[in-house]
BALOBA-1460 file (C-alpha; in Angstrom, 3 decimals):
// residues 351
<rec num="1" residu="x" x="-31.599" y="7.893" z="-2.329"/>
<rec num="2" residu="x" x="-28.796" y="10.201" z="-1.018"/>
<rec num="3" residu="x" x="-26.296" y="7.214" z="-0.330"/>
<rec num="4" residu="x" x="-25.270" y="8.814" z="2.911"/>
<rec num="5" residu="x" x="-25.760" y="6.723" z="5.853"/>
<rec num="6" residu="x" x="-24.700" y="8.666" z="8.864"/>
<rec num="7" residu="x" x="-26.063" y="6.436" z="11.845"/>
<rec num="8" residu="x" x="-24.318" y="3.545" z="13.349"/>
<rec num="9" residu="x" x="-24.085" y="0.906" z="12.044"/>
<rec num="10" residu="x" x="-22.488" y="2.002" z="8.791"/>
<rec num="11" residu="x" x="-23.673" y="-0.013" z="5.763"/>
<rec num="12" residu="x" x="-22.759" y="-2.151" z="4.460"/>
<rec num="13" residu="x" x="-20.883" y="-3.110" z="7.253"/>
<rec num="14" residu="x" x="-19.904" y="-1.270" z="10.906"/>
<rec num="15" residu="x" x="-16.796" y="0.584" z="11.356"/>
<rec num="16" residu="x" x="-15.500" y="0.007" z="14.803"/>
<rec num="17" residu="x" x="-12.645" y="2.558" z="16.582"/>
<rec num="18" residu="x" x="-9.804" y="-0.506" z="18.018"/>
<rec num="19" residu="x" x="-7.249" y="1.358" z="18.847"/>
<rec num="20" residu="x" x="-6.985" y="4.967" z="18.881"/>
<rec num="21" residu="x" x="-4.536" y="7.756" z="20.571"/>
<rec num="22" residu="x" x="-1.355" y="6.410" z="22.810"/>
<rec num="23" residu="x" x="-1.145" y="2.984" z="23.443"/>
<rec num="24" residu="x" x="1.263" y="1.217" z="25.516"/>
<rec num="25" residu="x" x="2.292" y="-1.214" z="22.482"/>
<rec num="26" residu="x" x="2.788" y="1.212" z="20.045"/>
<rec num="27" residu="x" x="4.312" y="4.138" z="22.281"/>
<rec num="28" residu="x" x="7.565" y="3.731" z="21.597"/>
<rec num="29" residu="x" x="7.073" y="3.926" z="17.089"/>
<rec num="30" residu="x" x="7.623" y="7.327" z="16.547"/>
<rec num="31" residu="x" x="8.563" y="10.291" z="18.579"/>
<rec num="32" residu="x" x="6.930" y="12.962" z="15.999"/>
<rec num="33" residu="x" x="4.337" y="12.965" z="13.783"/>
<rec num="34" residu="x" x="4.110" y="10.154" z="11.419"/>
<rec num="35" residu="x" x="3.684" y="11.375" z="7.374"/>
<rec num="36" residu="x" x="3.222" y="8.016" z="5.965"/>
<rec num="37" residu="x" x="1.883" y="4.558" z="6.486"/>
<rec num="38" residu="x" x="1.393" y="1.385" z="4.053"/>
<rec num="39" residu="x" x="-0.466" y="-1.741" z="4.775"/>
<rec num="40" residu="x" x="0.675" y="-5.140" z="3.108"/>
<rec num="41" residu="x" x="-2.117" y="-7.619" z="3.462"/>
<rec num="42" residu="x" x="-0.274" y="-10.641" z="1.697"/>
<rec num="43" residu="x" x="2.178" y="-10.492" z="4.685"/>
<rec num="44" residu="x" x="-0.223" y="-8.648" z="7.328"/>
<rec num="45" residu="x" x="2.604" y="-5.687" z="7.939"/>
<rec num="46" residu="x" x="2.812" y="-1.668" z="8.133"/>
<rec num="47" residu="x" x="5.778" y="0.461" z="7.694"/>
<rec num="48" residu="x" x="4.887" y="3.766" z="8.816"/>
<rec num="49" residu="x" x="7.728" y="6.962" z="8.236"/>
<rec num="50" residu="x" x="7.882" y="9.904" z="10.653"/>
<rec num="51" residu="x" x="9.144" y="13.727" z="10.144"/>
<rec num="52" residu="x" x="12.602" y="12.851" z="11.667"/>
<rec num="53" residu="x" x="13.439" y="10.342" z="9.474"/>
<rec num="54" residu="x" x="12.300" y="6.938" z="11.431"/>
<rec num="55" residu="x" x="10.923" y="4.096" z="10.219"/>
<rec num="56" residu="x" x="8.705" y="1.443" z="12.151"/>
<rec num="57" residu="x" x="7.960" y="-2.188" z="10.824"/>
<rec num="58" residu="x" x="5.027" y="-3.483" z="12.836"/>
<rec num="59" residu="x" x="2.688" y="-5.920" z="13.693"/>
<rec num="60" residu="x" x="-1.118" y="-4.538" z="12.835"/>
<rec num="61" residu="x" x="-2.717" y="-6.986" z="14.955"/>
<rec num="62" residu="x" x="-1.062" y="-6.283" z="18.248"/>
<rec num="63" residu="x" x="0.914" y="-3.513" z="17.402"/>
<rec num="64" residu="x" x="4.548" y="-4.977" z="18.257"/>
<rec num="65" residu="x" x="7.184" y="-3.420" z="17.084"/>
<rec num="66" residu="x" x="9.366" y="-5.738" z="14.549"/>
<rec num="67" residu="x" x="11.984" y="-2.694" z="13.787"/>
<rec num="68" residu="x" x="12.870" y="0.811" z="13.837"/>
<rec num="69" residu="x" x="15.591" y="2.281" z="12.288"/>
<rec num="70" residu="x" x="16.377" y="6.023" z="11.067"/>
<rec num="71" residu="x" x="17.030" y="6.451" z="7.411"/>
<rec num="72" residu="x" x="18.368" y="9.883" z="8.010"/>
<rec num="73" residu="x" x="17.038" y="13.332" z="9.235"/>
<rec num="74" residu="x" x="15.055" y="14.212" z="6.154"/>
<rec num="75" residu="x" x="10.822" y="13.373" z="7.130"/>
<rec num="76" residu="x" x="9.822" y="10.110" z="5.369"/>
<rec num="77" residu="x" x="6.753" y="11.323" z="2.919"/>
<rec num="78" residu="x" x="6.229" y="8.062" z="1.198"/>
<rec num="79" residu="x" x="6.597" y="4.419" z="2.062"/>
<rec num="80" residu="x" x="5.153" y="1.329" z="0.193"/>
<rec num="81" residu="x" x="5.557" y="-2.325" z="-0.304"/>
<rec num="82" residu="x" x="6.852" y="-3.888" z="-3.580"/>
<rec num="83" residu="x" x="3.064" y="-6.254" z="-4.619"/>
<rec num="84" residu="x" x="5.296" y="-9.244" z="-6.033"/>
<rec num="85" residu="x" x="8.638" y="-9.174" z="-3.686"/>
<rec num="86" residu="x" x="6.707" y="-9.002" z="-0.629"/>
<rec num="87" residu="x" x="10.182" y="-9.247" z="1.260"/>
<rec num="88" residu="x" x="11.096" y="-5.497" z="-0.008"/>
<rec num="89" residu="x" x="10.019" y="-2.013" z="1.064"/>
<rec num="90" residu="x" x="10.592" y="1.569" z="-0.482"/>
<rec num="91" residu="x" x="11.426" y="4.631" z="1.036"/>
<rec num="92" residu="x" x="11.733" y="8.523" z="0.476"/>
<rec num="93" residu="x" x="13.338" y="10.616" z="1.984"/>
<rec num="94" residu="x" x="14.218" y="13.956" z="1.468"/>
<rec num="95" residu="x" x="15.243" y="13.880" z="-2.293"/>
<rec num="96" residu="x" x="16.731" y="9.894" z="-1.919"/>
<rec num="97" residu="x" x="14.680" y="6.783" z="-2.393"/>
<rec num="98" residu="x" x="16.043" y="3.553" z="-0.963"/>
<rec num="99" residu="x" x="14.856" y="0.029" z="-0.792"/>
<rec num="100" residu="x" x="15.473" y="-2.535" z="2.031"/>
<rec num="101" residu="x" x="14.655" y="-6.119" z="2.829"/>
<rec num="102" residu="x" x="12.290" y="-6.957" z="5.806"/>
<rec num="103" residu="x" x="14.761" y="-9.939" z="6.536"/>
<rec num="104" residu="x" x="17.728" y="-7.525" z="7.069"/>
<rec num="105" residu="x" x="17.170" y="-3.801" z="7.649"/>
<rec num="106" residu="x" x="21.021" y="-3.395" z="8.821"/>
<rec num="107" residu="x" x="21.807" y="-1.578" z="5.715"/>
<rec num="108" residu="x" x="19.704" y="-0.579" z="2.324"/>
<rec num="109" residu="x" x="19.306" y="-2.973" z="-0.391"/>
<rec num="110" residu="x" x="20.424" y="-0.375" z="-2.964"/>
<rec num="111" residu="x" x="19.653" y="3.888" z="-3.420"/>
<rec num="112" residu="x" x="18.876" y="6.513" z="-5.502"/>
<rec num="113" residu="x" x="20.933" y="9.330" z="-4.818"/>
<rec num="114" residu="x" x="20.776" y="11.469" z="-7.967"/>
<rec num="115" residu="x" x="17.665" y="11.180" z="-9.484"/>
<rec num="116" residu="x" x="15.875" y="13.977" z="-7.509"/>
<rec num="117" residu="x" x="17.034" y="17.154" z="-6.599"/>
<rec num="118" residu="x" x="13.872" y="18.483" z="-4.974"/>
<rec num="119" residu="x" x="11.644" y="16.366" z="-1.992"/>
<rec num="120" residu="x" x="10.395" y="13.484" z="-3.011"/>
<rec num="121" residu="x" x="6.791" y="13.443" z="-2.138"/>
<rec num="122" residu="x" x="5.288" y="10.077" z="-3.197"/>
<rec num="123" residu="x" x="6.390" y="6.793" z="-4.862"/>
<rec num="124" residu="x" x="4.439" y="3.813" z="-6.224"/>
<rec num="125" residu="x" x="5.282" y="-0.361" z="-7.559"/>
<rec num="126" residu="x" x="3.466" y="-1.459" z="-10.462"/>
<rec num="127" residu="x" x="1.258" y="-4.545" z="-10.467"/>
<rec num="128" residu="x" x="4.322" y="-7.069" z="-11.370"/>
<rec num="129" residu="x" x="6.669" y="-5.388" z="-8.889"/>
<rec num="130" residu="x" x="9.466" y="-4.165" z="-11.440"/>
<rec num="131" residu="x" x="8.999" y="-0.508" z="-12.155"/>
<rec num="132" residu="x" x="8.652" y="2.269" z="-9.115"/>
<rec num="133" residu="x" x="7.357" y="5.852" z="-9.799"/>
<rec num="134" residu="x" x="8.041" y="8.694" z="-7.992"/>
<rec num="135" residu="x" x="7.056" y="12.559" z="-7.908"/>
<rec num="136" residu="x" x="8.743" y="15.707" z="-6.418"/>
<rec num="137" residu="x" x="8.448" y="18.891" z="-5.920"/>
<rec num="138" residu="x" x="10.032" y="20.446" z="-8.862"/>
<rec num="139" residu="x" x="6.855" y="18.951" z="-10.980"/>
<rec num="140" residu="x" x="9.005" y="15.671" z="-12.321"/>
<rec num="141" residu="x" x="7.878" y="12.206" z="-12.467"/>
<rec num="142" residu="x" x="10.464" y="9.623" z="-12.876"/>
<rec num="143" residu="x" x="9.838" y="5.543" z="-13.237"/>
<rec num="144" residu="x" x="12.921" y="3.314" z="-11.863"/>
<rec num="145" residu="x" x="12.969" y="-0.175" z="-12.767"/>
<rec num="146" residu="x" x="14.023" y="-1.336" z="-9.274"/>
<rec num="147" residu="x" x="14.397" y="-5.352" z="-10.452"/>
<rec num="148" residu="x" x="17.970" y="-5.380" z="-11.020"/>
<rec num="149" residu="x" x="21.170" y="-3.962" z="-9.449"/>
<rec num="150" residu="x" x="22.007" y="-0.745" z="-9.546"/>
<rec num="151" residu="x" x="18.312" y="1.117" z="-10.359"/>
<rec num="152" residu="x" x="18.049" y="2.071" z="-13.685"/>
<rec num="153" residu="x" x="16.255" y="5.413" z="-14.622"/>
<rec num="154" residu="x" x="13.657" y="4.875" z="-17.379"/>
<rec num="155" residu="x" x="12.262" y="7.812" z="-17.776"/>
<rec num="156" residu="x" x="12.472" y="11.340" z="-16.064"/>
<rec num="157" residu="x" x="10.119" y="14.387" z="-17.200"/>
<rec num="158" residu="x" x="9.143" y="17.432" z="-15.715"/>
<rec num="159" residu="x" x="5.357" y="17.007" z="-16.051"/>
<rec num="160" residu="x" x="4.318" y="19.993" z="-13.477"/>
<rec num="161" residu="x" x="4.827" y="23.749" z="-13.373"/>
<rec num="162" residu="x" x="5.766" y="23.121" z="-9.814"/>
<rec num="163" residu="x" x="5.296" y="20.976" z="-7.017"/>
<rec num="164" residu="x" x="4.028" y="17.271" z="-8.044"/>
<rec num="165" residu="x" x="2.227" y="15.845" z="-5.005"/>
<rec num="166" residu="x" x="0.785" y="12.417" z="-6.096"/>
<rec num="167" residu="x" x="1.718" y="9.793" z="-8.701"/>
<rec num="168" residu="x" x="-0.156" y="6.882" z="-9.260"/>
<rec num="169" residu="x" x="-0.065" y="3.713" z="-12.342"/>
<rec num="170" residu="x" x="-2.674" y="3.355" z="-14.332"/>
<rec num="171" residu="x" x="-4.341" y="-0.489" z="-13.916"/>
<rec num="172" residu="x" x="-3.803" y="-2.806" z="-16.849"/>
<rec num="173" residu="x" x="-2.039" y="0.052" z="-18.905"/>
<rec num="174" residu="x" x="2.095" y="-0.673" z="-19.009"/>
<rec num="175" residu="x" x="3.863" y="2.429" z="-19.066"/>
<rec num="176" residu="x" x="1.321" y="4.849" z="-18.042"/>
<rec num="177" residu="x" x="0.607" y="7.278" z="-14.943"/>
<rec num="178" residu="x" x="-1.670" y="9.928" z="-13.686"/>
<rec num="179" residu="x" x="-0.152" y="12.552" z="-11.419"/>
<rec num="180" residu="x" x="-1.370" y="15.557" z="-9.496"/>
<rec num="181" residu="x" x="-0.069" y="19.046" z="-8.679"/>
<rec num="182" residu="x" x="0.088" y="22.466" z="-7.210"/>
<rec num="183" residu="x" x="-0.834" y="23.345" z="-11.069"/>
<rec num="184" residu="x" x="-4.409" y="22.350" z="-10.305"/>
<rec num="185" residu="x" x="-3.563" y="19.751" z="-12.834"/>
<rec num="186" residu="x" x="-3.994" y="16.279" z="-13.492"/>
<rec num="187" residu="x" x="-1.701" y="14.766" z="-15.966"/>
<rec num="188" residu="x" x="-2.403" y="11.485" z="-17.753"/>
<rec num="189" residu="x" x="1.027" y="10.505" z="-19.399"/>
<rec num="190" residu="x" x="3.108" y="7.509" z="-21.133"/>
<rec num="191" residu="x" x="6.357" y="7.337" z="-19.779"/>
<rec num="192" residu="x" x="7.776" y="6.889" z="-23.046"/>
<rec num="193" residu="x" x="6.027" y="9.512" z="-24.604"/>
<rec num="194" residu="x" x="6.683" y="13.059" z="-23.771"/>
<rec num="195" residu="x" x="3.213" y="15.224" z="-24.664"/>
<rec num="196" residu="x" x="0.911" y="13.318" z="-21.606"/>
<rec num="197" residu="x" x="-2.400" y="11.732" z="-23.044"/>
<rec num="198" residu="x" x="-4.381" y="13.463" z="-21.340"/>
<rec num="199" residu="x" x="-4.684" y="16.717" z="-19.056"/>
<rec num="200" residu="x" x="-7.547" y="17.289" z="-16.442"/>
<rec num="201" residu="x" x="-7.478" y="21.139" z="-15.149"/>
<rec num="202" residu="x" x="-9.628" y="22.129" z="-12.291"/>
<rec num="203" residu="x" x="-10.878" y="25.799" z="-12.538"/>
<rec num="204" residu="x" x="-9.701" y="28.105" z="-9.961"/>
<rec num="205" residu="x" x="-12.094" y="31.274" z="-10.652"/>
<rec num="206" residu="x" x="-15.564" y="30.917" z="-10.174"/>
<rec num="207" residu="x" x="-17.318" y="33.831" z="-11.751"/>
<rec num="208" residu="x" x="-14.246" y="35.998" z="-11.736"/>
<rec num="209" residu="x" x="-13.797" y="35.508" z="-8.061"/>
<rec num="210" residu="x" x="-10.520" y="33.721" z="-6.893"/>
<rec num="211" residu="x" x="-11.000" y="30.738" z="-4.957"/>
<rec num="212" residu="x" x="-10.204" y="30.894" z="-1.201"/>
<rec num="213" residu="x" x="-8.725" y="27.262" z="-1.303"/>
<rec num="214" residu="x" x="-7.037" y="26.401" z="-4.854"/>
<rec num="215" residu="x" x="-7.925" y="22.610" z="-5.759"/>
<rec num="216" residu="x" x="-4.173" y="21.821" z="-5.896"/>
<rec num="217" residu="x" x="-4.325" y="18.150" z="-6.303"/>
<rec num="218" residu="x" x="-3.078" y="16.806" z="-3.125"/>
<rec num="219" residu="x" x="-3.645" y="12.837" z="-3.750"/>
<rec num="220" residu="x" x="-4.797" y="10.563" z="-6.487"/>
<rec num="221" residu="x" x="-5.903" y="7.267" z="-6.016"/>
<rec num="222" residu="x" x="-5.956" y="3.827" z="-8.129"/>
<rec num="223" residu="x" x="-6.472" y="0.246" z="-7.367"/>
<rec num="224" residu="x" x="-4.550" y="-2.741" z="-9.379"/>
<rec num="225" residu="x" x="-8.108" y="-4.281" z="-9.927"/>
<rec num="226" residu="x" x="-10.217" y="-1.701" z="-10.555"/>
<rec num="227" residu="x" x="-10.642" y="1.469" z="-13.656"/>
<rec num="228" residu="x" x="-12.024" y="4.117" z="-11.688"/>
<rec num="229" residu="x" x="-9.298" y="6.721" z="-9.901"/>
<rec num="230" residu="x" x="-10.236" y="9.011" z="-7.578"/>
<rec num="231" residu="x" x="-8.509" y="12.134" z="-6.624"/>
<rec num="232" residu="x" x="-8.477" y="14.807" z="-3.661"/>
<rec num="233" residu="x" x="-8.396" y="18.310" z="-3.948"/>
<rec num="234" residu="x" x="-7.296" y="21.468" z="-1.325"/>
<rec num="235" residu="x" x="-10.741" y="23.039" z="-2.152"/>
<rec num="236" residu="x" x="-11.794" y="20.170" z="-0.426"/>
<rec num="237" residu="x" x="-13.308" y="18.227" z="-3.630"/>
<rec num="238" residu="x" x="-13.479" y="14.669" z="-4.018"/>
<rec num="239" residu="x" x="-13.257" y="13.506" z="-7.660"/>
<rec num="240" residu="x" x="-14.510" y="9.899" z="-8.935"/>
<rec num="241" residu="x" x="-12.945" y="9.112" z="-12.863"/>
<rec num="242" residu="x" x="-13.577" y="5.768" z="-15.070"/>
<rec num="243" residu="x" x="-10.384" y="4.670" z="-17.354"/>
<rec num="244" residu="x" x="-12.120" y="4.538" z="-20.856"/>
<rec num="245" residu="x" x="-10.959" y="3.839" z="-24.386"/>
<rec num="246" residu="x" x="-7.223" y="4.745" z="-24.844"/>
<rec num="247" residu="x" x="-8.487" y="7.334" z="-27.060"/>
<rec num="248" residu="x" x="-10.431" y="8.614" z="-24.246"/>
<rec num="249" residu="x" x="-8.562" y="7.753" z="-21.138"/>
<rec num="250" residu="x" x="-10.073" y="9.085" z="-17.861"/>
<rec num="251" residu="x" x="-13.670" y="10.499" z="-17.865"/>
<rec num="252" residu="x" x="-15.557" y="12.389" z="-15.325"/>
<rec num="253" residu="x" x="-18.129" y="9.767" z="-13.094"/>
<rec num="254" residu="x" x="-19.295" y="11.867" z="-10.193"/>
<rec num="255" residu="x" x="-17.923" y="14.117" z="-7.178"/>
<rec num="256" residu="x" x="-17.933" y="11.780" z="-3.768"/>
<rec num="257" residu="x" x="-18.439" y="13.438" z="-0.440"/>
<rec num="258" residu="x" x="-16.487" y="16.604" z="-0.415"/>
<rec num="259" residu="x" x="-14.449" y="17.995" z="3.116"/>
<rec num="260" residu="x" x="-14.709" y="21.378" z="4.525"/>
<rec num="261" residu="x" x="-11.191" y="22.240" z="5.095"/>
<rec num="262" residu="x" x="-8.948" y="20.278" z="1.450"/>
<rec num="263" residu="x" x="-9.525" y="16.557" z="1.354"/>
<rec num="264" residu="x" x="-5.637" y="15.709" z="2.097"/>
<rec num="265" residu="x" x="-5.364" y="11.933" z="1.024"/>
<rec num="266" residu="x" x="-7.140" y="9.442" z="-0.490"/>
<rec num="267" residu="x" x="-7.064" y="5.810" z="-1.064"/>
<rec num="268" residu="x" x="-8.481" y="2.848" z="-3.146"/>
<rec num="269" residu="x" x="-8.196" y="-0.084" z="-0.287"/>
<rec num="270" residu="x" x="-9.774" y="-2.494" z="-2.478"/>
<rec num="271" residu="x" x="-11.598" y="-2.320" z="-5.987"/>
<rec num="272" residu="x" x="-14.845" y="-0.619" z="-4.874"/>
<rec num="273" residu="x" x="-14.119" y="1.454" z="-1.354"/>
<rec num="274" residu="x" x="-12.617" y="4.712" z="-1.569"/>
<rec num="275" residu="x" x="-11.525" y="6.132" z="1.413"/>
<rec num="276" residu="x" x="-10.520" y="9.977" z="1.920"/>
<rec num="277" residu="x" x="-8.849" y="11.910" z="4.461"/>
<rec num="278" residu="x" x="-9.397" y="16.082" z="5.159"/>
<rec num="279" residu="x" x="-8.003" y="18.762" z="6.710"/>
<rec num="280" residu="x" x="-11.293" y="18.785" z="8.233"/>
<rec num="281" residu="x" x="-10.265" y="15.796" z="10.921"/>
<rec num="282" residu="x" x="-13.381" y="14.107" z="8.606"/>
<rec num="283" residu="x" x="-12.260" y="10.214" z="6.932"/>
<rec num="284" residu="x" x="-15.288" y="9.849" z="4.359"/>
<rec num="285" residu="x" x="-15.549" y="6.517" z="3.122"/>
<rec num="286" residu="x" x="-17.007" y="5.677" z="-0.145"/>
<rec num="287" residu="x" x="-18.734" y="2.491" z="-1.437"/>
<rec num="288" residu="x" x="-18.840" y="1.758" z="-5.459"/>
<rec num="289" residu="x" x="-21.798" y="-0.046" z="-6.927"/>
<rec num="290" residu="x" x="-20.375" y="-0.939" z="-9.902"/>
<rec num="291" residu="x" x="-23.330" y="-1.472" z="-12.134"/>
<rec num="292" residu="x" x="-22.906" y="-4.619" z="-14.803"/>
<rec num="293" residu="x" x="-22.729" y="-2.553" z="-17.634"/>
<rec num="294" residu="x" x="-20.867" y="1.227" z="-18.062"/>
<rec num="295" residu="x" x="-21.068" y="3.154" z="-21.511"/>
<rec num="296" residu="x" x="-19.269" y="6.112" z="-22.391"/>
<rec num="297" residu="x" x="-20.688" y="8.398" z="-25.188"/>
<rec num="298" residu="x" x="-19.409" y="11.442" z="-26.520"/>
<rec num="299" residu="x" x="-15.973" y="10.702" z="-23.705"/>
<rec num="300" residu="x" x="-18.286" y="10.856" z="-21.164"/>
<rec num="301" residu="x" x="-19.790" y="8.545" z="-18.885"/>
<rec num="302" residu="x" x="-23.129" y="9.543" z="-16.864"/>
<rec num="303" residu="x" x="-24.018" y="9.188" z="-13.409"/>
<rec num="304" residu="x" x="-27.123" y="7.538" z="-13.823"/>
<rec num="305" residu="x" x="-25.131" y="4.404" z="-15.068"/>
<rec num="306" residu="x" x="-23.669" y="4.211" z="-11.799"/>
<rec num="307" residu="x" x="-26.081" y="3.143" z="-8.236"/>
<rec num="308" residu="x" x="-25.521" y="5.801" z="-5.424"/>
<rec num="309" residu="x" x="-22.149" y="5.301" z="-2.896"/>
<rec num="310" residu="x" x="-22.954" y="3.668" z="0.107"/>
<rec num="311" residu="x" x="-21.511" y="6.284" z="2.458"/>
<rec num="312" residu="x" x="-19.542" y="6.243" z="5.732"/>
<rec num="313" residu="x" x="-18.084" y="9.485" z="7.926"/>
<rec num="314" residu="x" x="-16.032" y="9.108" z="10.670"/>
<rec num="315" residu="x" x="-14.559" y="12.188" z="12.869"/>
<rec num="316" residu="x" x="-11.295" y="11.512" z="13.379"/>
<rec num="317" residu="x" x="-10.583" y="14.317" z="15.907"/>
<rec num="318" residu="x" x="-6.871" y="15.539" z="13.956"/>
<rec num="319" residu="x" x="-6.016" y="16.539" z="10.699"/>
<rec num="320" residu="x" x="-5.271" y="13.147" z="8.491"/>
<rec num="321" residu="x" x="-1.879" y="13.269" z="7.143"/>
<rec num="322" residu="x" x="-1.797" y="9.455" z="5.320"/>
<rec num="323" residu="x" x="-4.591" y="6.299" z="5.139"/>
<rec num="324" residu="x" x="-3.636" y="3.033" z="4.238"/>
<rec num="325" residu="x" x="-5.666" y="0.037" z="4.341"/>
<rec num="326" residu="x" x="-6.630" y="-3.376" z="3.047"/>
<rec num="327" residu="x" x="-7.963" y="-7.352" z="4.336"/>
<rec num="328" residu="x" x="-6.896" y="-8.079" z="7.512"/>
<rec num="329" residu="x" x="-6.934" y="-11.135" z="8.587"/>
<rec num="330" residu="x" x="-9.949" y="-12.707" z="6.200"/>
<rec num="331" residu="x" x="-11.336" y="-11.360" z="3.375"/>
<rec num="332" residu="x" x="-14.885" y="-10.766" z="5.688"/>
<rec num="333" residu="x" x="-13.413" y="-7.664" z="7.274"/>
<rec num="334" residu="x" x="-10.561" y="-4.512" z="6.261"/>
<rec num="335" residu="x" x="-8.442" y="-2.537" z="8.612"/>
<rec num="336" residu="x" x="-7.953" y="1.507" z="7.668"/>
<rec num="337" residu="x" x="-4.803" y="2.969" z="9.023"/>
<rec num="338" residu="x" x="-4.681" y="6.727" z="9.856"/>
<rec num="339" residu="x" x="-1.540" y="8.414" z="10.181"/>
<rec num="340" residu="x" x="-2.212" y="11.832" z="11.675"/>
<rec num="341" residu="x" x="-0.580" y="15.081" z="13.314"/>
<rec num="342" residu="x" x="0.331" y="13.058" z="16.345"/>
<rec num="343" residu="x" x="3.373" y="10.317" z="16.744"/>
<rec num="344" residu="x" x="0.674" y="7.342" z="17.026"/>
<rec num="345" residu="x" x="-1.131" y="5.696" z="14.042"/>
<rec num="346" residu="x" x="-5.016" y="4.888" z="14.752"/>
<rec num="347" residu="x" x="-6.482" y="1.415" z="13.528"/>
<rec num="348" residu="x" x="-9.634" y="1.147" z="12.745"/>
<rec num="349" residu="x" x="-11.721" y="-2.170" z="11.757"/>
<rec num="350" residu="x" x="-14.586" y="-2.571" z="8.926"/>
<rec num="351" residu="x" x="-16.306" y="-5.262" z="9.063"/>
């Protein structure tokens, strides 16, 4: 079978629209366009970032607002949770990084002032909470241990020929990272090491013709549970890669629903669901059927081991700029969060 299930209701469960445009309890967020939202399901809370430098900490279920505050005038790219100190929250902005505490937001917890000269475009926790990644857009990816006072800078590399727009740990794997660029590259890498492990190049002629849309790499994806990684492409390409052998790293699975106009974000909200956001106004959702056995031969790993995505598409109506996602509530049912080109954040429910 195709996998793609375009009819309501979606397999293997129904995506239902709560919230969507302006809403009187959510209004007052943001005043422009948001950039970036995360979703923390341990503590059922989003921080969302805005192109004028505001930050919202907010209620998902009713949308109240717990706290705004402006971290300056630079837009907020990337915001995320810490996984183990569930109390602390990271943000970019412009070239500084900064954490604060959810039980005081008066002042920053500590910054990063020095460590990028260039935007800061995305930034990451690992799984025990005591190493942050970030990427800018000079090509460099630096790692932070952010679990003592001041930050200490592990590692700093330039590991792009220009801009670096994603950065993502690799599950299970201490010390290593995949990151994405306006090289067309993907870089698998030890932070300790400096030649990266791996390098995945996308073409960009096809039979001597230059592509219209370049597949810059505009978002990777990984889960802390699960080896695949997906990433998203400006030709509009959605990419699906297992973690292998350490000798192997990253193979090639399958492509996943492509976009018309670049596949902007994606996200891993759980183990098995990719979600992706395009240019297109399109959020494509993608089901893995992990099958009980996976072999790689030759440092490749077929398609036929794997059962067809169970596939969901959803018109959003604007170009996505961020998705977030995760449980809400029980484990029976997952909220997406869609930050687009307006100054409201859409919920929607999967259940």
């Amino acid at each position: 079978s195709s996998g793609i299930n375009a009819e309501w209701p979606l397999r293997p469960g129904t995506l239902m629209e709560l919230q969507t445009g302006i809403h009187s309890e959510r209004i007052d967020h943001h005043e422009d366009t948001v950039l970036s939202v995360d979703f923390n399901d341990k503590e059922q809370l989003c921080i969302s970032g805005d192109d004028v430098g505001v930050i919202a900490v907010w209620n998902p279920s009713d949308f109240t607002c717990i706290r705004k505050f402006t971290a300056g005038s630079d837009p907020i790219n990337a915001v995320t949770f810490n996984l183990r100190k569930t109390k602390s929250i990271y943000i970019s902005s412009g070239p500084l990084i900064y954490e604060y505490d959810l039980r005081n937001m008066d002042n920053p917890v500590a910054s990063i002032l020095d460590l990028h000269e260039d935007e800061v475009n995305q930034i990451a926790t690992d799984d025990k909470g005591q190493y942050l990644i970030s990427c800018d857009d000079e090509g460099y990816v630096c790692c932070i241990d952010v679990s003592r006072q001041p930050f200490k800078c592990v590692s700093k590399y330039q590991v792009h020929e220009n801009i670096c727009s994603s950065v993502q740990w690799v599950p299970g794997r201490t010390a290593e990272v995949v990151s994405g660029g306006m090289d067309c590259k993907i870089k698998h890498r030890d932070l300790y090491k400096y030649h990266p492990l791996k390098t995945i190049t996308e073409p960009t002629v096809q039979e001597g013709i230059h592509i219209y849309n370049p597949p810059f790499v505009n978002s990777i994806a990984t889960h802390w549970k699960s080896r695949y990684m997906t990433a998203a492409f400006n030709s509009g390409r959605v990419g699906l890669w297992r973690l292998g052998s350490r000798k192997i790293g990253y193979v090639f699975v399958r492509d996943l629903p492509e976009h018309q106009n670049g596949a902007g974000c994606a996200t891993m909200i759980n183990p098995n669901i990719v979600i992706t956001g395009g240019n297109d106004s399109f959020i494509n959702m993608s089901y893995l059927e992990v099958p009980e056995e996976s072999r790689e031969t030759n440092g490749t790993e077929t398609a036929a081991n794997h059962k067809d995505s169970v596939i969901s598409r959803l018109f959003h109506g604007k170009k996505i700029n961020w998705l977030s996602g995760g449980n809400f509530e029980s484990d029976k049912q997952f909220s997406i969060f869609v930050a687009d080109e307006s100054q409201t954040i859409t919920k929607y429910l999967y259940r």
